[in-house]
N, CA, C and O atoms as CSV, one atom per row, in Angstrom:
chain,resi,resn,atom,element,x,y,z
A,1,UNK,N,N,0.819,-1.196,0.000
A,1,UNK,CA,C,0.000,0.000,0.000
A,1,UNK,C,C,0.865,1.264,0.000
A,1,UNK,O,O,0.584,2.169,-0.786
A,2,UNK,N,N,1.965,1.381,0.889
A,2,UNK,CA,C,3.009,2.596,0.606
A,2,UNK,C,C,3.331,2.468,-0.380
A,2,UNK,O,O,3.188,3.586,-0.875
A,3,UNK,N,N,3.860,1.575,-1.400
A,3,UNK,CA,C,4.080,1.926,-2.377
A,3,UNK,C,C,3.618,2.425,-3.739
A,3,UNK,O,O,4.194,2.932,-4.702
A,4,UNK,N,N,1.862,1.956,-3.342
A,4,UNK,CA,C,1.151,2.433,-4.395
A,4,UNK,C,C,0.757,3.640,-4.111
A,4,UNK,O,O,0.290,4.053,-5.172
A,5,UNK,N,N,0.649,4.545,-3.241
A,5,UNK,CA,C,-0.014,5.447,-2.727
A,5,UNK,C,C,0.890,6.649,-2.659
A,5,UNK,O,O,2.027,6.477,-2.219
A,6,UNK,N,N,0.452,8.033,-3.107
A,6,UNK,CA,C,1.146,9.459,-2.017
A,6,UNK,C,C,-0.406,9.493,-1.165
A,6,UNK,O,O,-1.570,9.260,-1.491
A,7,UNK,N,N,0.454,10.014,0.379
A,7,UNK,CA,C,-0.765,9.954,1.309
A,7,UNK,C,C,-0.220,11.717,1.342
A,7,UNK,O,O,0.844,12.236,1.006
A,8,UNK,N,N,-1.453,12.270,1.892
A,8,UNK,CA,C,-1.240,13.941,2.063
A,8,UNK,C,C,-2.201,13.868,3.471
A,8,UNK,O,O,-3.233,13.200,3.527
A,9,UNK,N,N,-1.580,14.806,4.766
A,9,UNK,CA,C,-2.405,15.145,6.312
A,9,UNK,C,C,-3.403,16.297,5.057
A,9,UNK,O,O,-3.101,17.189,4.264
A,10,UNK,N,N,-4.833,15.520,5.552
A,10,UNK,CA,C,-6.214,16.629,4.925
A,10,UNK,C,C,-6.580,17.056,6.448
A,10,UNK,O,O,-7.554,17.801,6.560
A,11,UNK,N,N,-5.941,16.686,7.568
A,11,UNK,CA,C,-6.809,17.786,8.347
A,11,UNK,C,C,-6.547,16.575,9.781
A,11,UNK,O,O,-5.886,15.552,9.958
A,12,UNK,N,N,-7.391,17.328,10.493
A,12,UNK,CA,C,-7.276,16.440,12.226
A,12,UNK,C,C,-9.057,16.610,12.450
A,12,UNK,O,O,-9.718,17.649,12.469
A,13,UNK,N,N,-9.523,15.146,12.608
A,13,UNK,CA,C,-10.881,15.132,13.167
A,13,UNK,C,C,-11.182,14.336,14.491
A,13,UNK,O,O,-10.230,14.046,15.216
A,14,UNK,N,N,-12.411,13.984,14.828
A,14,UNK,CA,C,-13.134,13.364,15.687
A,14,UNK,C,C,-14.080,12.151,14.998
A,14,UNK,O,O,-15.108,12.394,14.367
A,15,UNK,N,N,-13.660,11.095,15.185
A,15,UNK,CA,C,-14.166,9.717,14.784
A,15,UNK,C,C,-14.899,8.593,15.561
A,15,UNK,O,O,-14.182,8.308,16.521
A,16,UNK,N,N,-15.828,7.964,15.559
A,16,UNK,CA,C,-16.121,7.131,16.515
A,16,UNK,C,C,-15.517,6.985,17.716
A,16,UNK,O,O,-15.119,5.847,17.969
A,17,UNK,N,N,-15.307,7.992,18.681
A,17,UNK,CA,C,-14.597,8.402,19.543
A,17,UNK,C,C,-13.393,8.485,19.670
A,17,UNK,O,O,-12.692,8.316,20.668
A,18,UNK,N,N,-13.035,8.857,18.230
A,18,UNK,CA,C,-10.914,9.028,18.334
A,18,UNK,C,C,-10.966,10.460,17.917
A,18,UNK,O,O,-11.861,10.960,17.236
A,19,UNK,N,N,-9.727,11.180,18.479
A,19,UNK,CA,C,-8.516,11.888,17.487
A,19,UNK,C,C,-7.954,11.448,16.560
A,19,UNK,O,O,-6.930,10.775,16.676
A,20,UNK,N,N,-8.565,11.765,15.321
A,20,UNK,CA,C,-7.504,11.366,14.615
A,20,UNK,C,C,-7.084,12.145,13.599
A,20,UNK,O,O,-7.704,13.150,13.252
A,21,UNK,N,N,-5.798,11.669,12.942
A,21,UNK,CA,C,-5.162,12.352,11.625
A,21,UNK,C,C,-6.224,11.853,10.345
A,21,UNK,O,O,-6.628,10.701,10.188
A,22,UNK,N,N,-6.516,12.892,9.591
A,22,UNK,CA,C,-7.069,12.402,8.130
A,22,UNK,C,C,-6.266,12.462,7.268
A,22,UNK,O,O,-5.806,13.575,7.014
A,23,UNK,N,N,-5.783,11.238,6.468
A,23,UNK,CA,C,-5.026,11.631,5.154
A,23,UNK,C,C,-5.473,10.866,3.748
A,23,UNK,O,O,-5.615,9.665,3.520
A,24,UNK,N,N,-5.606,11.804,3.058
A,24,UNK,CA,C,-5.982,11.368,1.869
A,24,UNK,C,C,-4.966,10.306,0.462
A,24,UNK,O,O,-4.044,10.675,-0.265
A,25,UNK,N,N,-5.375,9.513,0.523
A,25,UNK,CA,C,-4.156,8.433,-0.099
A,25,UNK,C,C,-4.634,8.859,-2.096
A,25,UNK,O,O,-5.756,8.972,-2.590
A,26,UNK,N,N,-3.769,8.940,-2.517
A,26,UNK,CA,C,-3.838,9.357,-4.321
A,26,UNK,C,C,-2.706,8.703,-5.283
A,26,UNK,O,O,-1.550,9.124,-5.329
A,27,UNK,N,N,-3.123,7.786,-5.923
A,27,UNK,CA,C,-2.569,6.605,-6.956
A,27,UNK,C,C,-1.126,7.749,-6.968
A,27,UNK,O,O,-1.200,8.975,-6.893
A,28,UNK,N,N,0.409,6.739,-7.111
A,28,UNK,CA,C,1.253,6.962,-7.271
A,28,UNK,C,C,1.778,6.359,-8.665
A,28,UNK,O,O,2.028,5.200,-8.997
A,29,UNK,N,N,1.851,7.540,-9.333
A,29,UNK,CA,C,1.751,7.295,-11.259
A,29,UNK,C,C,2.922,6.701,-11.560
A,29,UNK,O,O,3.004,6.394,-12.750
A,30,UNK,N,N,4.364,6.287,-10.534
A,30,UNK,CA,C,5.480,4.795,-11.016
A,30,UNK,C,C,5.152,4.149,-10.249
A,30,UNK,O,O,6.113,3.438,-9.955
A,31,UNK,N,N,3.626,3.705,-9.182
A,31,UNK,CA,C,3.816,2.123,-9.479
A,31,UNK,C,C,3.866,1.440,-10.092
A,31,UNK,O,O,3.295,1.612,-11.169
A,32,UNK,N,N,4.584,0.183,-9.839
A,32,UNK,CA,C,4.075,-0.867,-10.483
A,32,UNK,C,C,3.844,-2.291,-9.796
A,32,UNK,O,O,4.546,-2.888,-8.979
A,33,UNK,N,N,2.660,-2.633,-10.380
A,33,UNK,CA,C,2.177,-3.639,-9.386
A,33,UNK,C,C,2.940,-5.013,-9.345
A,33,UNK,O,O,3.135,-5.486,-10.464
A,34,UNK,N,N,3.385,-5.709,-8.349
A,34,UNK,CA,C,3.868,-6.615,-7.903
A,34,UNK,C,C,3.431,-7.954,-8.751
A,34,UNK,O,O,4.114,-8.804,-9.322
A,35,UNK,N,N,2.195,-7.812,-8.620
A,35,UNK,CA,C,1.391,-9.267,-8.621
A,35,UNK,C,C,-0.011,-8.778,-9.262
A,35,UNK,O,O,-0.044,-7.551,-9.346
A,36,UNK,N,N,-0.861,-9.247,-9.607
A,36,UNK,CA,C,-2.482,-9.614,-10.629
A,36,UNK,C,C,-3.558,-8.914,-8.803
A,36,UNK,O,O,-4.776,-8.754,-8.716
A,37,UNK,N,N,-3.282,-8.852,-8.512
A,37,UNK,CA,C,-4.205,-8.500,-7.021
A,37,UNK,C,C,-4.096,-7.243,-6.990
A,37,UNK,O,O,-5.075,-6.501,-7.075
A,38,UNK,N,N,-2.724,-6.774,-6.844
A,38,UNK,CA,C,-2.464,-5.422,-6.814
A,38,UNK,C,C,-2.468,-4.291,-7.573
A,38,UNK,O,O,-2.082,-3.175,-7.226
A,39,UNK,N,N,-3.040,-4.713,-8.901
A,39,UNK,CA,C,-3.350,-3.971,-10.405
A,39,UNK,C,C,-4.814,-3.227,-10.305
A,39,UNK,O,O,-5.094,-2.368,-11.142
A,40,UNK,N,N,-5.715,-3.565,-9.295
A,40,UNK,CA,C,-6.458,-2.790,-9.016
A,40,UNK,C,C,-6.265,-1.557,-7.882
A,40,UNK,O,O,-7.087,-0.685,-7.604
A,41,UNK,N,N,-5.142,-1.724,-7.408
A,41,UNK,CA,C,-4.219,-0.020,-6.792
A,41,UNK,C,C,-4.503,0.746,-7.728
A,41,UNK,O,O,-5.364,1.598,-7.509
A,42,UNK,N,N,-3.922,0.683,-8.946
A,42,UNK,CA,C,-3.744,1.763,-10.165
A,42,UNK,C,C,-4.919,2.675,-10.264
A,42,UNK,O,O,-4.663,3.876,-10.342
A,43,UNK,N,N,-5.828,2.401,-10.271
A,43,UNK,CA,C,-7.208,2.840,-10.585
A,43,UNK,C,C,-7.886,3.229,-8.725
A,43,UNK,O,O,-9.019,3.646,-8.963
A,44,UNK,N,N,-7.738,3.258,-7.499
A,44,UNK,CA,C,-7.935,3.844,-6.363
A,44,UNK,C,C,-7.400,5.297,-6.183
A,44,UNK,O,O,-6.369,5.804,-6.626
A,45,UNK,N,N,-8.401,5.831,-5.397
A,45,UNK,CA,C,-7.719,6.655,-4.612
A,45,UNK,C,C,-8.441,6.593,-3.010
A,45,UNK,O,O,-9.643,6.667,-3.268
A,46,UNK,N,N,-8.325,6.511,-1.736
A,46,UNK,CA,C,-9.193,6.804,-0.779
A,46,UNK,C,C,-8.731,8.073,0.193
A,46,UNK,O,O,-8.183,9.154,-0.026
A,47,UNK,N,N,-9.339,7.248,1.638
A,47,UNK,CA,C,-8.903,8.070,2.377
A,47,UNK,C,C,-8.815,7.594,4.167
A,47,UNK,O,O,-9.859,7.150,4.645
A,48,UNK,N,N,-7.905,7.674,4.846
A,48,UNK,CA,C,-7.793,7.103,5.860
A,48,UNK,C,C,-7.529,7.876,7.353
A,48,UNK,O,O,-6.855,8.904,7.310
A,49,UNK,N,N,-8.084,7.374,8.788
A,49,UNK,CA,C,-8.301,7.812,9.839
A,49,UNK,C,C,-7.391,7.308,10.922
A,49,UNK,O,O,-7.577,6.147,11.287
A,50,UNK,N,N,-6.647,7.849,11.364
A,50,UNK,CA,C,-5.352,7.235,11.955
A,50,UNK,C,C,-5.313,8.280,13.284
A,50,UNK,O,O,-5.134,9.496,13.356
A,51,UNK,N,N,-5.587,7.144,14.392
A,51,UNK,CA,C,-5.936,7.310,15.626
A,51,UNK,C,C,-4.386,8.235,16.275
A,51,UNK,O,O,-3.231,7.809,16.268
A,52,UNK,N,N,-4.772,9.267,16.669
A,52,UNK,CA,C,-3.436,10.147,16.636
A,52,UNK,C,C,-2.547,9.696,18.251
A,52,UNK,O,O,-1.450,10.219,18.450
A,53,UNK,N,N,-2.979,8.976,19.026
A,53,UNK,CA,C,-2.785,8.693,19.782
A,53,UNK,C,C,-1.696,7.463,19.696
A,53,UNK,O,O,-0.495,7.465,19.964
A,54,UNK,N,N,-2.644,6.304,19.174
A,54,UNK,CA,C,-2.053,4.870,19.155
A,54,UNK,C,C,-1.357,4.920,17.178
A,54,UNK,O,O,-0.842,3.911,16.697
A,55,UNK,N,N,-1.448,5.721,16.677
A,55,UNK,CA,C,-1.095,5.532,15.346
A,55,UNK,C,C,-2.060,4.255,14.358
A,55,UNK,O,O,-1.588,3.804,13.314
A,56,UNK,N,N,-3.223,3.877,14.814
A,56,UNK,CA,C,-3.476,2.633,14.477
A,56,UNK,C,C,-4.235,3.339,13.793
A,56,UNK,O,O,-4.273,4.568,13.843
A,57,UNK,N,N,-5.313,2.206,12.671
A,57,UNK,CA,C,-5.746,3.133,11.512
A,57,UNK,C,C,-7.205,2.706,12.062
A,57,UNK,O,O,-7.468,1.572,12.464
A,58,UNK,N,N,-8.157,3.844,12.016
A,58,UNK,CA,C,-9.579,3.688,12.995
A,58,UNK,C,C,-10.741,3.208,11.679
A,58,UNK,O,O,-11.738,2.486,11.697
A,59,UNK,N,N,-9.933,4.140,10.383
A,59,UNK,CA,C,-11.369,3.837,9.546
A,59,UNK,C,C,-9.997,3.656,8.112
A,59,UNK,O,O,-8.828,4.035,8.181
A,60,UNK,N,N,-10.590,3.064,7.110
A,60,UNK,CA,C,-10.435,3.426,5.965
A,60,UNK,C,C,-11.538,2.764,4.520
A,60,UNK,O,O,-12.206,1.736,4.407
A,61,UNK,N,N,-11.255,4.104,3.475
A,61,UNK,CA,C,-12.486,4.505,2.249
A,61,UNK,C,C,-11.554,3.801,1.784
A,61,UNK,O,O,-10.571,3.502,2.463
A,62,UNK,N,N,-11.763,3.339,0.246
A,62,UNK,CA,C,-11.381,3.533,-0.975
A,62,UNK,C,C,-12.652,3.104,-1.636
A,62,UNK,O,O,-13.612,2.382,-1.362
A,63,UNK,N,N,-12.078,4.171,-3.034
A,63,UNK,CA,C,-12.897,3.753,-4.203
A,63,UNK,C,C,-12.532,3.519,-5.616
A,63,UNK,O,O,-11.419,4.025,-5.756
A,64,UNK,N,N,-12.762,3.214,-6.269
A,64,UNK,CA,C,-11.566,3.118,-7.934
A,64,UNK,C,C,-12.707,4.139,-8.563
A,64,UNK,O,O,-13.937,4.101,-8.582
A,65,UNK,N,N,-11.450,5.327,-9.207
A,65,UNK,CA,C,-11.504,6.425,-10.074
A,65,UNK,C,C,-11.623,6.513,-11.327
A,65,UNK,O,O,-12.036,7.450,-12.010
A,66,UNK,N,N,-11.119,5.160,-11.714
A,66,UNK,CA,C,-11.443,4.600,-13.131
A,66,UNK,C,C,-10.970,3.526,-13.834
A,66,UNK,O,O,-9.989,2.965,-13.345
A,67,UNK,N,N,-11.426,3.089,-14.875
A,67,UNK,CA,C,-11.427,1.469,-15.151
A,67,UNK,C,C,-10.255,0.170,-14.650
A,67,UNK,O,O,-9.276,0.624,-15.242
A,68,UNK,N,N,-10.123,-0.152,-14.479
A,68,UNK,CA,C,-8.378,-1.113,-14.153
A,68,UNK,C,C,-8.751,-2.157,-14.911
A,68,UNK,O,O,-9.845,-2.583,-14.540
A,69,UNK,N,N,-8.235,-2.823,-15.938
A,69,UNK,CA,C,-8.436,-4.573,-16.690
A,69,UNK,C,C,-7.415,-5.335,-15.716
A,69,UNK,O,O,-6.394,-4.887,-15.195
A,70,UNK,N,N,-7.777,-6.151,-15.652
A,70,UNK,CA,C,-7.067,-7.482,-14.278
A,70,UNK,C,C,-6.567,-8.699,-15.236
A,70,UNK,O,O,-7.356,-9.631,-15.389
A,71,UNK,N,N,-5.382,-8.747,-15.851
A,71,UNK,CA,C,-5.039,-9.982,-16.476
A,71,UNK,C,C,-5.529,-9.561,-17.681
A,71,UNK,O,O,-6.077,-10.545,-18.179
A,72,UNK,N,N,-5.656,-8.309,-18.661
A,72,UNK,CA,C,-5.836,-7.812,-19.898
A,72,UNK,C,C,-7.459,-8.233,-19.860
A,72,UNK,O,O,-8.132,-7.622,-19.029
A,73,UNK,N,N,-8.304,-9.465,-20.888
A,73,UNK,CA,C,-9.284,-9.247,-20.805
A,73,UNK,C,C,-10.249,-10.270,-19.618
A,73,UNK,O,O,-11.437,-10.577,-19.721
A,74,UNK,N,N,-9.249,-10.654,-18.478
A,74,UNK,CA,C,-10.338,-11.685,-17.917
A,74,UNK,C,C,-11.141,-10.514,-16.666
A,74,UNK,O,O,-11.787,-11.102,-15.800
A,75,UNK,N,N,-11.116,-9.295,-16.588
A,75,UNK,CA,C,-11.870,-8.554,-15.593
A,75,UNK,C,C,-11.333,-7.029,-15.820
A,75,UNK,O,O,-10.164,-6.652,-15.905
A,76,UNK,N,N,-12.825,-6.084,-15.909
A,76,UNK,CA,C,-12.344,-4.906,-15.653
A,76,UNK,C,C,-12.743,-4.744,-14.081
A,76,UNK,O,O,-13.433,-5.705,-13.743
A,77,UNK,N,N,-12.533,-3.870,-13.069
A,77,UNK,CA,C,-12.980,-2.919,-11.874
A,77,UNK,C,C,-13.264,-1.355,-12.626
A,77,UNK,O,O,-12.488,-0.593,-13.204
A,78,UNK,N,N,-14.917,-1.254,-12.298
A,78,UNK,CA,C,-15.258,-0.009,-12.889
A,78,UNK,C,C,-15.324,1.025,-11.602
A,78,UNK,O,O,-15.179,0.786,-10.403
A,79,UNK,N,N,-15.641,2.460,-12.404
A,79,UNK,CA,C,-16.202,3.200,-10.955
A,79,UNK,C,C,-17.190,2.709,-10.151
A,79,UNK,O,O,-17.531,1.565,-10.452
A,80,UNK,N,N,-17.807,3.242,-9.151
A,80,UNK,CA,C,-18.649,2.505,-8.495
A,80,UNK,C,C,-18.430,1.827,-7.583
A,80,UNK,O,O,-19.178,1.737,-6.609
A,81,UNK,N,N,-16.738,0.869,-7.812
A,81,UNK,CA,C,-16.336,0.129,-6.536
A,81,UNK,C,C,-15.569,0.968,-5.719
A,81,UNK,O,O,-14.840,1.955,-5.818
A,82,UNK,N,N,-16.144,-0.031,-4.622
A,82,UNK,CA,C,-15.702,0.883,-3.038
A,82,UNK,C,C,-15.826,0.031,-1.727
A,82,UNK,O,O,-16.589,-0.934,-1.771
A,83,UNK,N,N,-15.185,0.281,-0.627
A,83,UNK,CA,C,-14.828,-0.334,0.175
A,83,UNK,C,C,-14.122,0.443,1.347
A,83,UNK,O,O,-13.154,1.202,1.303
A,84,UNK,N,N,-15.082,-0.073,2.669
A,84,UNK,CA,C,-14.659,0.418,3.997
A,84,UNK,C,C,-14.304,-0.945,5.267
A,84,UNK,O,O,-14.702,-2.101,5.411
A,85,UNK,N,N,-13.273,0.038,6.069
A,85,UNK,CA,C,-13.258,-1.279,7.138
A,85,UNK,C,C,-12.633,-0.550,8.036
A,85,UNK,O,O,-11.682,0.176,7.748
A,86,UNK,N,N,-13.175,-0.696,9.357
A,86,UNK,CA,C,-13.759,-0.246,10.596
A,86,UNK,C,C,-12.499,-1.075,11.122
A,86,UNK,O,O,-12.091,-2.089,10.555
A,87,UNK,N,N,-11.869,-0.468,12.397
A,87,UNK,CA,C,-11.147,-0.945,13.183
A,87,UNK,C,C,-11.386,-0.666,14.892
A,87,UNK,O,O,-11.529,0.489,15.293
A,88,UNK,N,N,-11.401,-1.367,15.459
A,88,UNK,CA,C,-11.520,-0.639,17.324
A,88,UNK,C,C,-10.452,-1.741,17.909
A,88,UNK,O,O,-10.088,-2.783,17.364
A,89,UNK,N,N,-9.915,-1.010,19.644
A,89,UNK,CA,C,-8.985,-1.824,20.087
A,89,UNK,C,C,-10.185,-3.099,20.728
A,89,UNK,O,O,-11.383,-2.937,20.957
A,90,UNK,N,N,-9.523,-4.090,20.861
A,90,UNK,CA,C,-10.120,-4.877,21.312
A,90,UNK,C,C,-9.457,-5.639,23.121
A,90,UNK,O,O,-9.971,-6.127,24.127
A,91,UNK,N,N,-8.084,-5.314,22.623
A,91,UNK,CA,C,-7.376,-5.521,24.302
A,91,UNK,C,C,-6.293,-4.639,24.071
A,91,UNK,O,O,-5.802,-4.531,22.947
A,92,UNK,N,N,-5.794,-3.860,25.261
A,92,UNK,CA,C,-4.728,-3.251,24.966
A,92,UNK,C,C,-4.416,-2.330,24.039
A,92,UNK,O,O,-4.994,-1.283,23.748
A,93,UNK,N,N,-2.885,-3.107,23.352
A,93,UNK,CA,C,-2.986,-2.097,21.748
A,93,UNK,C,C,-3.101,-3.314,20.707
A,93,UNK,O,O,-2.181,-3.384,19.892
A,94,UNK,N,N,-3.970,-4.143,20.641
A,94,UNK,CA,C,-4.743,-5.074,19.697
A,94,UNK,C,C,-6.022,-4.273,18.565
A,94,UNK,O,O,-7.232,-4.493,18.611
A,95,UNK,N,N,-5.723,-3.880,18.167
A,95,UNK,CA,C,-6.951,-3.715,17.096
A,95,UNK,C,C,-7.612,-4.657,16.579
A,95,UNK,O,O,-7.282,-5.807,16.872
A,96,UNK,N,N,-8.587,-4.456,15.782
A,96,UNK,CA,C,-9.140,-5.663,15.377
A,96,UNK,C,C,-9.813,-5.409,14.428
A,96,UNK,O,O,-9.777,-4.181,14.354
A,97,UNK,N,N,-10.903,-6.093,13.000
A,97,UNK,CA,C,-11.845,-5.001,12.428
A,97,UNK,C,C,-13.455,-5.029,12.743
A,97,UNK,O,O,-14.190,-5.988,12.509
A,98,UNK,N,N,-13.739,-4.134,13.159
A,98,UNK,CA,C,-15.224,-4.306,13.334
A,98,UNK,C,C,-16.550,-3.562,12.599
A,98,UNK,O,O,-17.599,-2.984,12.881
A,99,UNK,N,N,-15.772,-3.981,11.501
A,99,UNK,CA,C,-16.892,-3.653,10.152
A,99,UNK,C,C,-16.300,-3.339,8.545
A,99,UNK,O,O,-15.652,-2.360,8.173
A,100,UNK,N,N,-16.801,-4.623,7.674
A,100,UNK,CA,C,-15.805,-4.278,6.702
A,100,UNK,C,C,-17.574,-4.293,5.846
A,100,UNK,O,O,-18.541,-5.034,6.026
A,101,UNK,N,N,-17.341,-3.043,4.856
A,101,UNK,CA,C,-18.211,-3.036,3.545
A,101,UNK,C,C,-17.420,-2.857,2.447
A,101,UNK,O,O,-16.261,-2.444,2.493
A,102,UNK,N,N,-18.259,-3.278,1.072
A,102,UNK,CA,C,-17.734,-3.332,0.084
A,102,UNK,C,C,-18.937,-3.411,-1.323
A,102,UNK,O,O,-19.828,-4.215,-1.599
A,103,UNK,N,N,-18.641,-2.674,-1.714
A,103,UNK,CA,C,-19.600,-2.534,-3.301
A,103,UNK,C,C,-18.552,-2.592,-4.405
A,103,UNK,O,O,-17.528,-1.954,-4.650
A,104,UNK,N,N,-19.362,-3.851,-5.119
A,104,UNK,CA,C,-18.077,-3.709,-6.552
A,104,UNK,C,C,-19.160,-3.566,-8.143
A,104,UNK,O,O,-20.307,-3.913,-8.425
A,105,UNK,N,N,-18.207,-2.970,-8.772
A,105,UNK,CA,C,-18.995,-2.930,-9.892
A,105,UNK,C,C,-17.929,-3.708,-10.914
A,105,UNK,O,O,-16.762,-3.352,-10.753
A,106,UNK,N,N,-18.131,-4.601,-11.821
A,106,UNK,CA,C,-17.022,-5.054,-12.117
A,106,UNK,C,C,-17.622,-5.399,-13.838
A,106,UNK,O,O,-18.698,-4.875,-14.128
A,107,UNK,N,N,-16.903,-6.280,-14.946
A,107,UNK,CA,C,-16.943,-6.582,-15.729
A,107,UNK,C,C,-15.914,-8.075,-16.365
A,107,UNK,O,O,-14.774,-7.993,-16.823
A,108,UNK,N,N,-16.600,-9.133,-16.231
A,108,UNK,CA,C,-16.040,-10.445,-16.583
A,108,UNK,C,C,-15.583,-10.873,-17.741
A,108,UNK,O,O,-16.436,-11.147,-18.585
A,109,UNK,N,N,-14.408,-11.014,-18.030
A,109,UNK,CA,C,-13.950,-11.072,-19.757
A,109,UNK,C,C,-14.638,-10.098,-20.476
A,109,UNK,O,O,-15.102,-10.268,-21.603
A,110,UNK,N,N,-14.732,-8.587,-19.501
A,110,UNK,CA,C,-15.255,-7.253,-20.471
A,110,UNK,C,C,-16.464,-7.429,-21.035
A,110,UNK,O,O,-16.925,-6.621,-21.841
A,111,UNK,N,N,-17.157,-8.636,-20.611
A,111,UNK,CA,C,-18.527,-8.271,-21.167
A,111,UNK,C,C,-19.653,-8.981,-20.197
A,111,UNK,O,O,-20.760,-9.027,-20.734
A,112,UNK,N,N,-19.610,-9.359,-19.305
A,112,UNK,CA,C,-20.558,-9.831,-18.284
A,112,UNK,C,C,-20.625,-9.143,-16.772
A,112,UNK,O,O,-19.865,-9.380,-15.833
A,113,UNK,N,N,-21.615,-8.334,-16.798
A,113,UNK,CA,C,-21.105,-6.812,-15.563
A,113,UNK,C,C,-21.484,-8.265,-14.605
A,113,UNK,O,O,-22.033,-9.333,-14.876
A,114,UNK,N,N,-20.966,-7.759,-13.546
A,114,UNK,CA,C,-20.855,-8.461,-12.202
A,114,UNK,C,C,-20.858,-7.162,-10.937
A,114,UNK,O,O,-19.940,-6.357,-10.778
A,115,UNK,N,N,-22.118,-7.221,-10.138
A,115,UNK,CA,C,-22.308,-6.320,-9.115
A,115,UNK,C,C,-22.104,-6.917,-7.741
A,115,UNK,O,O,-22.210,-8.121,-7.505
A,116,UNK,N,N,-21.919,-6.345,-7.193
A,116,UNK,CA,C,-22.314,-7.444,-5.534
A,116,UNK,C,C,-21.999,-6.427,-4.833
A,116,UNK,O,O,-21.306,-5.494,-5.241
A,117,UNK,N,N,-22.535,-6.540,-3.602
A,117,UNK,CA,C,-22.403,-5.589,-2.304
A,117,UNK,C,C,-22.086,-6.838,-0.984
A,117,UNK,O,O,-22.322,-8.033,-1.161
A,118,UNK,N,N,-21.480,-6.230,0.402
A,118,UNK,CA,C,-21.394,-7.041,1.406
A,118,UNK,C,C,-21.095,-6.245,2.331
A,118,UNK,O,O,-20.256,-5.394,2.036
A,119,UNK,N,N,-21.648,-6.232,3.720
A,119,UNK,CA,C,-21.464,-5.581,4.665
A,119,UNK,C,C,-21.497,-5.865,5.814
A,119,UNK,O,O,-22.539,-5.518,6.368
A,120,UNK,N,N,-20.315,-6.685,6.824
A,120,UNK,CA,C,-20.366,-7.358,7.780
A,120,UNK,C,C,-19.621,-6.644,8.839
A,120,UNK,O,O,-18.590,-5.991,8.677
A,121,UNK,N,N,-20.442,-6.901,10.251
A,121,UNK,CA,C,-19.848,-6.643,11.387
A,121,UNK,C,C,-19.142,-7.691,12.241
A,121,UNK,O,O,-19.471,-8.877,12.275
A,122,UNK,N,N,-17.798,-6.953,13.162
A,122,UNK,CA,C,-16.926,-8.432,13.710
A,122,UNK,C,C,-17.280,-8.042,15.098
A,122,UNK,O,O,-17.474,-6.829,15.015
A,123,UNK,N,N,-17.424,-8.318,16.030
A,123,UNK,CA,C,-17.784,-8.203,17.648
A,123,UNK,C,C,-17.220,-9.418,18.681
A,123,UNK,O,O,-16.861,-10.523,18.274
A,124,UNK,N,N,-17.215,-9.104,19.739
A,124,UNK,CA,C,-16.685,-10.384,20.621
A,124,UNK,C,C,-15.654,-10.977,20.526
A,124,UNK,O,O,-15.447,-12.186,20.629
A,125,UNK,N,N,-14.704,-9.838,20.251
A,125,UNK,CA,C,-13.565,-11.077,20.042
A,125,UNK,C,C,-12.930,-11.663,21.489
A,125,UNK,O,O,-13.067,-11.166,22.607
A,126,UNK,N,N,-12.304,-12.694,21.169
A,126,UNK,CA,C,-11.945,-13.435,22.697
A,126,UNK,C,C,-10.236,-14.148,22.237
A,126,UNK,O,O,-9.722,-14.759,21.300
A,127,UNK,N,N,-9.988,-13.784,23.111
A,127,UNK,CA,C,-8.651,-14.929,22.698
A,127,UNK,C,C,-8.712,-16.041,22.938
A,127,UNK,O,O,-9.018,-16.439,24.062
A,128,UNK,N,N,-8.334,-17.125,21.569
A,128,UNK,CA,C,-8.186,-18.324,21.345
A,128,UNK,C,C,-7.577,-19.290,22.361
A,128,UNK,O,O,-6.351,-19.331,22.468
A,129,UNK,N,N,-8.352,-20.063,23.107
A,129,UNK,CA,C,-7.239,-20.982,24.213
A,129,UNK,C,C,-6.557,-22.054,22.922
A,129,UNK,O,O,-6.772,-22.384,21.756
A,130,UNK,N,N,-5.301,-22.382,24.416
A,130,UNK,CA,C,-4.307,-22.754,23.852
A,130,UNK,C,C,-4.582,-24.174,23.606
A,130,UNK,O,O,-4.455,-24.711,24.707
A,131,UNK,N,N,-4.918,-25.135,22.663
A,131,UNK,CA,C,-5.161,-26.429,22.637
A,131,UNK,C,C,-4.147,-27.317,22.978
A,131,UNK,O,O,-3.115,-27.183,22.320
A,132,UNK,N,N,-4.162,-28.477,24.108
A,132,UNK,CA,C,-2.754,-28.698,24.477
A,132,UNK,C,C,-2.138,-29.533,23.560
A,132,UNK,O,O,-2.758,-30.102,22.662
A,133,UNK,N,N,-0.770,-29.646,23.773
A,133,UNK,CA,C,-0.003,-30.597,22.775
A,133,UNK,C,C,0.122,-32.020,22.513
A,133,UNK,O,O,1.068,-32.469,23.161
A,134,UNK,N,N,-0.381,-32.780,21.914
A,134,UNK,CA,C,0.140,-34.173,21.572
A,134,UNK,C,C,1.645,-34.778,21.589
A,134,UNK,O,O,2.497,-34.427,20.772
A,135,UNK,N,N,1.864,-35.701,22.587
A,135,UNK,CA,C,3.001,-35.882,23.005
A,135,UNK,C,C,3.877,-37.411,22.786
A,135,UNK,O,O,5.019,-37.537,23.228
């Protein structure tokens, strides 16, 4: 993500009960993507909430600005897609996410649109006991 991104401070707010830094993240025109996953960077820009306290990140947007093809013709990502995910501490300095959404607008071998939305909340987290060892 640092590498695909210039991030710019847009300001200092109040968030689901944080301080935080706002900075706006904007496609960095020499990436280049690593891997087939990361080719939809190119086409984002968002924006992110970073708890000024713990440095941890409280909220973050993105949305794609315009078309990206994924593997030439097996998928475009059009405008329209977008995506949030919610973070709170859960022990300590543990974060965790407690709410990820997502709307995609997409296009399958460029000619079969594909829509979907999803919007789930995470709650209760507990730490995992330790299962004992086989000996």
């Amino acid at each position: 993500m640092t590498a695909a991104f210039d991030f710019h401070l847009a300001g200092k707010r109040h968030l689901n009960g944080y301080d935080v830094y706002v900075l706006k993240a904007t496609p960095r025109k020499s990436y280049k993507p690593p891997d087939r996953d990361s080719q939809v960077l190119r086409g984002m820009e968002g924006t992110l909430w970073i708890d000024q306290r713990t440095f941890q990140w409280v909220k973050v947007e993105a949305h794609v600005t315009h078309p990206v093809r994924i593997e030439g013709f097996l998928a475009e990502v059009d405008p329209g897609t977008k995506f949030e995910v919610e973070k709170r501490p859960v022990t300590g300095d543990v974060w965790m996410a407690s709410r990820y959404s997502m709307k995609s607008n997409a296009k399958i071998m460029l000619l079969f649109p594909h829509r979907g939305q999803e919007d789930e909340s995470y709650f209760n987290y507990h730490k995992a006991s330790e299962a004992p060892v086989d000996q």
